[in-house]
N, C-alpha and C positions, 0 to 999 in steps of 0.2 A: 919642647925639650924641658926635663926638670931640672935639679940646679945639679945633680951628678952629670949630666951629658947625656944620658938615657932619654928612648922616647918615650913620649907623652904615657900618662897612666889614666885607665878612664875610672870612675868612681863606679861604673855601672859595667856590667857586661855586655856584649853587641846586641846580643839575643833581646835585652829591655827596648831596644828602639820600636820593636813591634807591637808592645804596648799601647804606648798610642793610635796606632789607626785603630786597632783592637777596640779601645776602650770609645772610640768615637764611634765604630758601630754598636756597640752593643746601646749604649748612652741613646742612641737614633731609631733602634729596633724593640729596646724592652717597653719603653709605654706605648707602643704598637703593642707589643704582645700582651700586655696586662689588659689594654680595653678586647682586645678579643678573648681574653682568657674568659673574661668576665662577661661578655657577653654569650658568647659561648653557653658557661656556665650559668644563666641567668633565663637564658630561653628555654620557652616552654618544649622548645624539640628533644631538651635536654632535663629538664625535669618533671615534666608531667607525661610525655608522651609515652607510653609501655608501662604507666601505673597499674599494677594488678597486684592490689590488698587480695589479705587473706578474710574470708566469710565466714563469720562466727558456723552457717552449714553450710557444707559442701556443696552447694546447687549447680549445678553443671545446666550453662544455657544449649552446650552443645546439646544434652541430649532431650531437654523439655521443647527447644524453638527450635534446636536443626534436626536430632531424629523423630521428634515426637509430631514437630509442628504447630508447636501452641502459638498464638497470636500472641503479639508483643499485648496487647490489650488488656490480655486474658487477665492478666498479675499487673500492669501499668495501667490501670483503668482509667486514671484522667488523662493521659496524654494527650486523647483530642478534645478533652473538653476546658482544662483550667493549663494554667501556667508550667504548675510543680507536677510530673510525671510520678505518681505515686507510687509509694515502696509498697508490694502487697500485705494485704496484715495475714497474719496467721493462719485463719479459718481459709484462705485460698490453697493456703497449702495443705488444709487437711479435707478442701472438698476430694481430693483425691487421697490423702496418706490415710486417711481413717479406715481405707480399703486395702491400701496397695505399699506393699513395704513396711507394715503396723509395726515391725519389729526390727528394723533395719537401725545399727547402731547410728548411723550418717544422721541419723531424724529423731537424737533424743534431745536434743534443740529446741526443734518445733514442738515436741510434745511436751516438752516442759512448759513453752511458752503459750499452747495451749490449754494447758492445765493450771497455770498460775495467771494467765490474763496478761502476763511482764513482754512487750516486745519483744523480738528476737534486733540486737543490733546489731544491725547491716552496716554492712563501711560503704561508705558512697564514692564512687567512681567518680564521676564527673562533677568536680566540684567548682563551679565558678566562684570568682572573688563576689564577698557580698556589695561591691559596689556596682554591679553587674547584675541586667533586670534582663533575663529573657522566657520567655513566653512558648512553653510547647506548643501550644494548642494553635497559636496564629501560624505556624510552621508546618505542624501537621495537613489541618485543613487546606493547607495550599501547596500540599504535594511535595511537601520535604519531606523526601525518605528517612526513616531512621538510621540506615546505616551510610547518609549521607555524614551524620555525624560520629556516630557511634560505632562504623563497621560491620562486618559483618560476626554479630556477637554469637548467629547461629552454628557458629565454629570453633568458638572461646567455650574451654571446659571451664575458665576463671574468663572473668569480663576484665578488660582492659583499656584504658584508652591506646584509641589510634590518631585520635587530630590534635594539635595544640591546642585548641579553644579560643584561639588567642585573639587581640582586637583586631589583628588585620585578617587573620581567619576570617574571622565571621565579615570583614568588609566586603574581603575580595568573593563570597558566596553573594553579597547583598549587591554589588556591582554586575555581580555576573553569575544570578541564579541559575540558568538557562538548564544546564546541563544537571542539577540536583534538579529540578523538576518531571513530577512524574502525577499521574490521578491519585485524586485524595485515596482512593478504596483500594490501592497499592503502595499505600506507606509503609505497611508494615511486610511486604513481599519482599524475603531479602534478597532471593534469586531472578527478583524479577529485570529484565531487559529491555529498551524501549527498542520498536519496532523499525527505526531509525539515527540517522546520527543523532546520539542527546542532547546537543546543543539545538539542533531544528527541531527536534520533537520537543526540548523545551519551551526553545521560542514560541511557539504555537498552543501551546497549554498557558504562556505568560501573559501571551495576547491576548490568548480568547476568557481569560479569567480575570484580566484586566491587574496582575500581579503587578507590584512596583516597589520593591522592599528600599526602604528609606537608610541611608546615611547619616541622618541628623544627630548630633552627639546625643541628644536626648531620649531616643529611642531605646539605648542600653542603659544611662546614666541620668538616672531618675532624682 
């Protein structure tokens, strides 16, 4: 009672009492939320995967590697022999433009950069961090399909990534090749299928090639 004889006055309204349990969830729930914001936002599912720059030329792999049919090779020349899977240089693209399309606004690009000798600069898709050593060619040679990593880019009018790249990526291919393996002389087959389940028909290409891709942190980080 106050000192007139009246009841009690509250300083607060009823409704504040739920404040509290309020402020004790959120208090229990937001640094929950901010480590998943962040990681969320931090993973490569979230920021590399569906990268597709734009190309100083319009080169469309749909229709050179899926209608055309040209070998990844043809324009990637080292892929099975050195590390760094080469950008092609110019004169590949004009063993054929010097014929075919000489006039086509899409390819005054290349002919600039033909005629001044200056690169044409490509935006690179797959960019790994430079503390990060990996090797096409040891990959290649041992029946790592290209669109084991890369997809199937004979589809992409623009190239894209499809995998994370990321360190457990590549562990969880190196613990358990099985099913990315395939014959070297079908690496670059993008529609090719194994004649069985891919993990048994991996198995069996791992064994008889004597494959054993290593784990050791130093194998990436040189």
């Amino acid at each position: 009672m106050d000192s007139d004889g009246r009841g009690a006055r509250f300083l607060f309204p009823p409704w504040t009492n739920l404040i509290r349990p309020l402020l004790g969830i959120v208090l229990v729930t937001a640094p929950a939320y901010l480590v998943l914001l962040v990681w969320l936002g931090g993973s490569p599912k979230t920021t590399d995967v569906g990268y597709e720059p734009v190309q100083p030329v319009p080169f469309s792999h749909e229709l050179h590697a899926g209608e055309m049919g040209l070998d990844c090779r043809y324009c990637h020349t080292t892929v099975d022999q050195a590390a760094f899977a080469a950008v092609p240089p110019t004169q590949t693209c004009m063993n054929c433009h010097a014929q075919v399309r000489i006039n086509s606004p899409k390819l005054i690009s290349v002919r600039e950069s033909y005629a001044t000798g200056r690169a044409i600069p490509w935006v690179k898709v797959h960019d790994l961090p430079d503390y990060v050593y990996f090797n096409h060619s040891a990959h290649v040679v041992r029946g790592v399909a290209c669109v084991s990593c890369h997809g199937r880019v004979d589809r992409m009018e623009l190239v894209r990534q499809v995998e994370t790249l990321s360190m457990g990526w590549c562990l969880d291919c190196h613990r358990k090749p099985d099913p990315h393996l395939r014959p070297p002389e079908l690496v670059t087959a993008m529609d090719w299928t194994p004649p069985e389940d891919p993990a048994e028909y991996g198995r069996k290409l791992r064994e008889a090639r004597a494959i054993a891709p290593s784990v050791d942190c130093s194998v990436c980080h040189r």
